[in-house]
N, C-alpha and C positions, 0 to 999 in steps of 0.2 A: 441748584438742583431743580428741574420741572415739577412741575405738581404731581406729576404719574409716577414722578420716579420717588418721590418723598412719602407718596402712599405708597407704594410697595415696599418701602421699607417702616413705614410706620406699622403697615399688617403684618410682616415680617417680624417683626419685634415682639408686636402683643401677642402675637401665634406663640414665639419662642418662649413668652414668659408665662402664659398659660399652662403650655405644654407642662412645663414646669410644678406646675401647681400654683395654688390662689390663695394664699394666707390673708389677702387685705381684701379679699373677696368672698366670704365664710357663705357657706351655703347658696351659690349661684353656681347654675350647672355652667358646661363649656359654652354649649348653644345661645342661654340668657347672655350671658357674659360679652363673648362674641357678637352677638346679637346688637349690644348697645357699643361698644368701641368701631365698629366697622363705618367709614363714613354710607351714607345713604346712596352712593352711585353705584348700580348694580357690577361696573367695571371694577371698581374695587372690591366688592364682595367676591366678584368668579377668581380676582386673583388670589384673594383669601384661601378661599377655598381648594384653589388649585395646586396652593401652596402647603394647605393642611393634608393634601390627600399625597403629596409627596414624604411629609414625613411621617403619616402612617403607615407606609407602604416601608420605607426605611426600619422601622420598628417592628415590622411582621403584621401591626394591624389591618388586615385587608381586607376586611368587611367593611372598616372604618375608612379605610383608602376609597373605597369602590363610594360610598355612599357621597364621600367628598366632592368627587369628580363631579359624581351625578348633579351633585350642589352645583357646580361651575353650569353647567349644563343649561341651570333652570332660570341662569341669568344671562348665558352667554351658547342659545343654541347652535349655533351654529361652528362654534370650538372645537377643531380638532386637538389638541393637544391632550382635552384629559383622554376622548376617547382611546386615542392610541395607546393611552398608558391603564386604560381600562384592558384593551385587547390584549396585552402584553401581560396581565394578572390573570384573563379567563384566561389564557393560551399555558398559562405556569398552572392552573387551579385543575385543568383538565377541562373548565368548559367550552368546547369548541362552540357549542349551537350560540353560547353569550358572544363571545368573539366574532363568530361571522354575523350575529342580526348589527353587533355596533360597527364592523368593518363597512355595513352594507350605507349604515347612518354616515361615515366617515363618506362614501361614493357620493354619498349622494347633496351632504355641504359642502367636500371639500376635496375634488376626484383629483388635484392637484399636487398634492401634497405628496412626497417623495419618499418619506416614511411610509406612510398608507403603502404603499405598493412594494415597498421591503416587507413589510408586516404580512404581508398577502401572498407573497412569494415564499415567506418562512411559513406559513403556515400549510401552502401547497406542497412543500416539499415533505414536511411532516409528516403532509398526510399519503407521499408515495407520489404527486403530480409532480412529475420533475420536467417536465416539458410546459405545464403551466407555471412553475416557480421561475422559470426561465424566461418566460413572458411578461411574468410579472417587474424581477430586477431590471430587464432590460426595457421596459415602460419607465421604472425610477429612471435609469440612465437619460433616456430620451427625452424625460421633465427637466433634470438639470444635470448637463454632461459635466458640468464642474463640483458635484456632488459626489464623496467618495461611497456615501451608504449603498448605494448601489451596487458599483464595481464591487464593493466589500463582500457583497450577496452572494454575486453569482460567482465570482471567482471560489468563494465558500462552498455551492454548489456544483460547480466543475471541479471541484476538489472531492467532495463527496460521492460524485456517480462516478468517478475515475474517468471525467473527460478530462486528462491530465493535458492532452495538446490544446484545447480551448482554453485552460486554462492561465498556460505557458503562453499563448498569444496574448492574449488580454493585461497579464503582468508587461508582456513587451510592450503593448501598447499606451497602459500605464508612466511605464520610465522614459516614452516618448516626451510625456508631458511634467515628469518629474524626474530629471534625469541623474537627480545628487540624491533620490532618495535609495538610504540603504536596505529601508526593511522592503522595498519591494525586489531589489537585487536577492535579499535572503530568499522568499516566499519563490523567486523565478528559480533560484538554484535547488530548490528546493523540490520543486517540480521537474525540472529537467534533471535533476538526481534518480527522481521513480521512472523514469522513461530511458533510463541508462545512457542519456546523452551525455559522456562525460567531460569532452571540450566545450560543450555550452555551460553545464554547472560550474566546471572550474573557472571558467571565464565570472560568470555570475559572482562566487564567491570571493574571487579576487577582488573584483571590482568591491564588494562593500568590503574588504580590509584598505581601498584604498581612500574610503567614504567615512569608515568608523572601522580604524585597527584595534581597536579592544572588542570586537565581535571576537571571543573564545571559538563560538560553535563553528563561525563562518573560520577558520582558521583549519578546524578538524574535517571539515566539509572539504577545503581546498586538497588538505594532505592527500586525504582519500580519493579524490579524484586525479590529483599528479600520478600516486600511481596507478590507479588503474590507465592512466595514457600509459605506464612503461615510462614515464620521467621519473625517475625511483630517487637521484640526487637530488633532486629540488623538493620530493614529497620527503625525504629525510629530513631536508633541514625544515620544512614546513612541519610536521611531525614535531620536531624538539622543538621548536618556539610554543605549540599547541603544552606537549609534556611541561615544559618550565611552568606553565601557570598549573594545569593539570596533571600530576603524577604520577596519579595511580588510575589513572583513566584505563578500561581493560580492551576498549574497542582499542585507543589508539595502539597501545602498549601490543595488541595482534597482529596490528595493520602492519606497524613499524616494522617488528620479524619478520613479516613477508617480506619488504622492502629488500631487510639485511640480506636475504637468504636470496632473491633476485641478484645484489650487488654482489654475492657471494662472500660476504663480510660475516664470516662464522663466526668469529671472536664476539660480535659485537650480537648478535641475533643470542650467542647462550646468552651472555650478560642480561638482555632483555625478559628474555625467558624465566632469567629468575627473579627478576622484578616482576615479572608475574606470577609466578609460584609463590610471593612472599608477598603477593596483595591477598587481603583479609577474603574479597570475593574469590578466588581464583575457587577455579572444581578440578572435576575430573577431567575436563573436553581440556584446560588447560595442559593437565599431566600427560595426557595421550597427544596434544600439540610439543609436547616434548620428547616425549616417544619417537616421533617422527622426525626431530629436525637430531636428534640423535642418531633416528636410523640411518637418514642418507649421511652424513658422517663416517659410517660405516660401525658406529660404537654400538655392539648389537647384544653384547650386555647391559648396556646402563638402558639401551632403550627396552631390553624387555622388562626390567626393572619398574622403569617408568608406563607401561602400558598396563602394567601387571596394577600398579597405583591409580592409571586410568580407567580400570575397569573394562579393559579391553584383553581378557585373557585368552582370546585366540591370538590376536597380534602377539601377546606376551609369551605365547608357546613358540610362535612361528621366530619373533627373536632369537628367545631363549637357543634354537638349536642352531638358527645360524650362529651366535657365539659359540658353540661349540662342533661346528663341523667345519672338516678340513676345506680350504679354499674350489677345491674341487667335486665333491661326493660330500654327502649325507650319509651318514648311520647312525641317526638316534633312532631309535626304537621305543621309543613310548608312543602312546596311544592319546590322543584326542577326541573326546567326546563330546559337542555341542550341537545342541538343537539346530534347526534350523533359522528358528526364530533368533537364537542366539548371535547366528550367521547375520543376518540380515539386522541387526542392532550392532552390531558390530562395523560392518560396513557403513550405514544410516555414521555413524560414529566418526569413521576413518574419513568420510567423503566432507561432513560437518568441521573436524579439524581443518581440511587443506582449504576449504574453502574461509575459512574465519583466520586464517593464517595468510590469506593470498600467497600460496607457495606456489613457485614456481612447477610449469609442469614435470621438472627431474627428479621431484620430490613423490610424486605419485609415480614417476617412471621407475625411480629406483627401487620402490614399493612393491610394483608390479615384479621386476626381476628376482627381486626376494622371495616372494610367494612362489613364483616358477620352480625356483630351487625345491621344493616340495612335492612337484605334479607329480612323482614317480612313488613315491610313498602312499601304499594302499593306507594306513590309518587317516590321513592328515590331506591325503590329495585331492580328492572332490573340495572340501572346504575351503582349500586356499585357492582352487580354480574358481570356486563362484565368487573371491574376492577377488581375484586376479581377473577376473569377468568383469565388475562392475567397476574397478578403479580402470579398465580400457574404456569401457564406454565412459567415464569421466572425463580421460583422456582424449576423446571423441576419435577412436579410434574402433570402429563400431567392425570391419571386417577382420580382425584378431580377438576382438572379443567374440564374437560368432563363431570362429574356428573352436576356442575353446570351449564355449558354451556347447558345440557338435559332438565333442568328444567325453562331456561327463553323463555316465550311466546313471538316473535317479528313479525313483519312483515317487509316487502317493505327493505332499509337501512339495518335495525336494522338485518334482516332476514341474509341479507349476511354476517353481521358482524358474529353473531352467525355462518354460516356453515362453512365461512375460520375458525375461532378456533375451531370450532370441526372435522375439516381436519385434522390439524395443530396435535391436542390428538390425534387424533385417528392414524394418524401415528405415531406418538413416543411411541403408546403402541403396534406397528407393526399391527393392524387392517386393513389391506388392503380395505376388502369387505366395510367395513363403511365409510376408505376416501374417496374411487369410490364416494359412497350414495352420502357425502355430496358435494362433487366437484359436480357432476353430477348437484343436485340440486341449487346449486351456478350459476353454467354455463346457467342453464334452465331460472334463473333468469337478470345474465347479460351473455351474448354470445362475447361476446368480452373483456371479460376481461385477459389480457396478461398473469397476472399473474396465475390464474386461469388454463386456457390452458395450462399452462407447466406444471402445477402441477400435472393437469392429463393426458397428455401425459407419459414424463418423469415416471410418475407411471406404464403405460403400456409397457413403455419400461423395466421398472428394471424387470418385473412380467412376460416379453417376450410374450405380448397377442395384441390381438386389435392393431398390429402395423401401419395396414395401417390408423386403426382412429386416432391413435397420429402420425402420417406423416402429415394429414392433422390439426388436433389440432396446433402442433409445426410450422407450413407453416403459418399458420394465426395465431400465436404468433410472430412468426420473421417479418409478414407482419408490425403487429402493433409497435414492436418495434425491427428494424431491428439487431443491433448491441448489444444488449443482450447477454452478454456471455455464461450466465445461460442458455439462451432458444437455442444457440450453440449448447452447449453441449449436450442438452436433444437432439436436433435434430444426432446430429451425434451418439449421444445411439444410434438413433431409425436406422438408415442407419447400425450399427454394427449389430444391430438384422437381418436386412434385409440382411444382407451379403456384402452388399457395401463398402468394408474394405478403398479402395483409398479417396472414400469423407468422410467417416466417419473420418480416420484421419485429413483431411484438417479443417472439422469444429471445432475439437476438439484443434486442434492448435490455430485454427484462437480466440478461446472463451480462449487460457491459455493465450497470446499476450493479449487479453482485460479484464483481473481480474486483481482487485486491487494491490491484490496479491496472490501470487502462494496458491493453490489448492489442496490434497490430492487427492478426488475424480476425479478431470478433470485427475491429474499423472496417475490414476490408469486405466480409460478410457482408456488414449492415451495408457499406455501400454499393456491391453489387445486388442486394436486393432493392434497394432505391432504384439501380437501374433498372430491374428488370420493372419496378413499377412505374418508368416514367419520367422518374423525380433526380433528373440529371442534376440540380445545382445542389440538391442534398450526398447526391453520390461521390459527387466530388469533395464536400466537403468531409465527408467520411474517408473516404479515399486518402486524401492530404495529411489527415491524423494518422492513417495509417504507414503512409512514409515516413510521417515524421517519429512513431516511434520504430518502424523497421527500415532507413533508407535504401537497405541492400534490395527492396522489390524493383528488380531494372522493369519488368514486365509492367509493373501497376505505371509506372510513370510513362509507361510507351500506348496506355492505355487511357491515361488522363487526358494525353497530349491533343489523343482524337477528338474527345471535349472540348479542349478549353480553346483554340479562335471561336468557337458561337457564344462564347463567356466575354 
């Protein structure tokens, strides 16, 4: 053993037996004590101390920690090691102004060091600089590419502001250089899961079952992405190897019913069903997922039953009388009574089912013809038309839902209900002039409403008109709800139209930093307003994020193409 290494563990020893207490040592504090065991070479003393300041910090003492380091300090100035773990206790304590004067001491002995500039990047981000945090990890990188705290950083960072395709590169670029590693396969499927790539996640997660097949999650990860391709055999059986370890799992245990109910494997989709009804968690949304795969069955007693136990007692009326009317005609005669609001909890309800069920679309079809059966009935017929409204636009079937939404008489509530869904059609059959109409007439009825306001704003921005009325529209949307990324964004549209290229980027940032997650349209924003200000290699790299989470823009790629030979 060298001499260095026989004093580190000699101060190591007397540290731990101190710590301990001093029975053969009666009234001599720690400091005396310490004082005389330590040899005389200041190099042993800073490790003492550096070492003492590590197990106060373990212990909670952190006054006693901080003073430690400071000891290392007075022997060994120019040490980074304690300051960083000095910065890392103000940064937990709340003291920034401590933290940044010792970051500034760390620049200034030791501007090298690859931690310092992780530290400096976690603290930017903290504090909202996410373009300076950015700076900073990729300085780490730069000092040693073979250092993972870096890449750890920013990829953490690109995860946090929802640059999910920065992200998802940098993972690829990662498995370049570590190709058998599975937890970066997890983290890549992981990311390409939030951007709805589902032949890249599945790919991902395959690959770490074929690196570590006792990845559970990466297992439940693949199922679910089989089928959303529509490979429904292979996500089944992927699906039961998941179940055999997990049984009562509730996501897979919904996924799987859709599956059946795709394969049109009925037998097998109730059995599942009541393995969910018979887990300890199952609710209500469960009971009304049984409702439904009941209904299209055509079993429209047991499903109004079960809607009736899902708390969905309009569906459970609407059942209830198809089991009892003849195959052709209607004649019940009872009366239904439900709010509006009832209405639209209702639907919120039926639409949350098929989607947590992955039903196929015959399942909301057959839904839809059910409620039809209704339209003629003055008690009951406006209310199954505006569900028979909203399960068509679910259907993305936006010109029959509009047909019907033309033909229900409402007022007051009911009235607005009606013009938002004939918005809603009449943009997805691109009708511009008829959304104005109904927004218009929505707004004349409620003038404050947030949502509303952007909708026609943002309208008048894509359509480049009436900017200065959606300046003021989008002002008193952001009044009403300030931090709306969506209403952002539509504001910094409206400021690109106007020529305002410098705030127009700032909002559009400031709205991609507040989405759930990352955005095709806010990418494609920010990159034509890069263009307009000049800054072609940023525009394209917004641009590229934004195919890569919407590939269907044939347009944006016929417009990169112009770019990229001066690249």
């Amino acid at each position: 053993m060298t001499p260095r290494k026989y004093l580190y563990n000699a101060c190591l020893f007397l540290l731990l037996l101190f710590s301990t207490g001093c029975a053969h040592f009666p009234g001599q504090s720690n400091r005396v004590y310490w004082g005389k065991v330590v040899p005389i070479r200041p190099q042993g003393k800073a490790y003492a101390h550096h070492i003492a300041g590590v197990l106060y910090e373990r212990q909670g003492k952190f006054a006693e920690a901080l003073e430690s380091w400071k000891s290392v300090l007075a022997f060994a100035p120019e040490a980074h090691a304690p300051r960083l773990r000095m910065i890392r206790l103000y940064l937990t304590q709340g003291d920034l102004n401590q933290a940044i004067a010792t970051g500034e001491e760390v620049l200034r002995y030791s501007p090298e060091v690859v931690e310092f500039w992780v530290i400096q990047g976690e603290m930017k981000q903290a504090a909202g600089d996410f373009d300076g945090a950015r700076d900073c990890f990729e300085k780490a990188i730069a000092l040693k590419p073979d250092n993972m705290l870096g890449y750890s950083a920013l990829a953490d960072l690109y995860e946090k502001t929802n640059d999910l395709v920065a992200a998802i590169e940098l993972y690829e670029k990662l498995i370049q250089n570590s190709p058998d590693s599975a937890a970066l396969y997890f983290q890549l499927g992981m990311n390409l899961t939030k951007i709805n790539d589902n032949a890249g996640a599945c790919a991902a997660f395959t690959r770490v079952l074929e690196l570590e097949p006792l990845v559970t999650q990466a297992r439940l990860m693949q199922a679910i992405h089989l089928s959303n391709l529509h490979r429904f055999n292979e996500s089944k059986d992927a699906f039961y190897l998941y179940l055999a370890e997990r049984p009562n799992d509730m996501q897979a245990l919904q996924y799987l019913v859709g599956t059946m109910l795709h394969l049109r494997r009925m037998e097998e989709a109730r059995s599942i069903m009541h393995r969910l009804l018979e887990n300890q968690e199952a609710g209500a949304k469960n009971v009304l997922q049984w409702a439904l795969v009941q209904g299209l069955e055509m079993n429209f007693s047991g499903a109004a039953q079960s809607a009736l136990e899902g708390n969905a007692p309009f569906l459970a009326s609407c059942y209830g009388r198809l089991a009892n009317a003849a195959p052709n005609e209607y004649s019940g005669q009872d009366k239904v009574f439900l709010s509006l609001e009832e209405i639209e909890l209702e639907c919120s309800r039926i639409e949350d089912a098929l989607i947590s069920l992955q039903a196929p679309p015959q399942l909301a079809d057959a839904l839809c013809s059910q409620m039809a059966f209704f339209q003629e009935s003055p008690s009951i017929g406006r209310f199954t038309a505006f569900l028979q409204a909203r399960l068509l636009l679910y259907l993305k079937r936006p010109r029959e839902a509009l047909d019907l939404l033309n033909q229900i008489q409402a007022d007051g509530e009911a009235q607005k209900f009606v013009l938002y869904h004939q918005a809603i059609a009449s943009e997805a059959l691109k009708d511009m002039e008829s959304t104005e109409k109904h927004l218009l007439a929505y707004l004349f009825l409620d003038s404050q409403n947030a949502t509303m306001l952007n909708f026609l704003g943002y309208l008048y921005a894509e359509e480049n008109r009436n900017l200065g009325k959606a300046l003021k529209l989008l002002t008193l949307a952001l009044s009403l709800s300030p931090d709306d990324p969506f209403y952002l964004d539509s504001l910094g549209w409206i400021h690109y139209r106007l020529g305002n290229f410098d705030q127009a980027a700032e909002l559009v940032r400031k709205a991609i930093y507040g989405m759930e997650t990352d955005d095709a349209v806010l990418r494609r924003h920010l990159g034509d307003i890069y263009e307009a200000q000049g800054n072609t290699q940023a525009a394209l790299e917004q641009w590229r994020r934004a195919l890569r989470l919407d590939p269907a823009q044939d347009d944006l790629r016929k417009k990169m193409e112009h770019y990229q030979p001066a690249n």
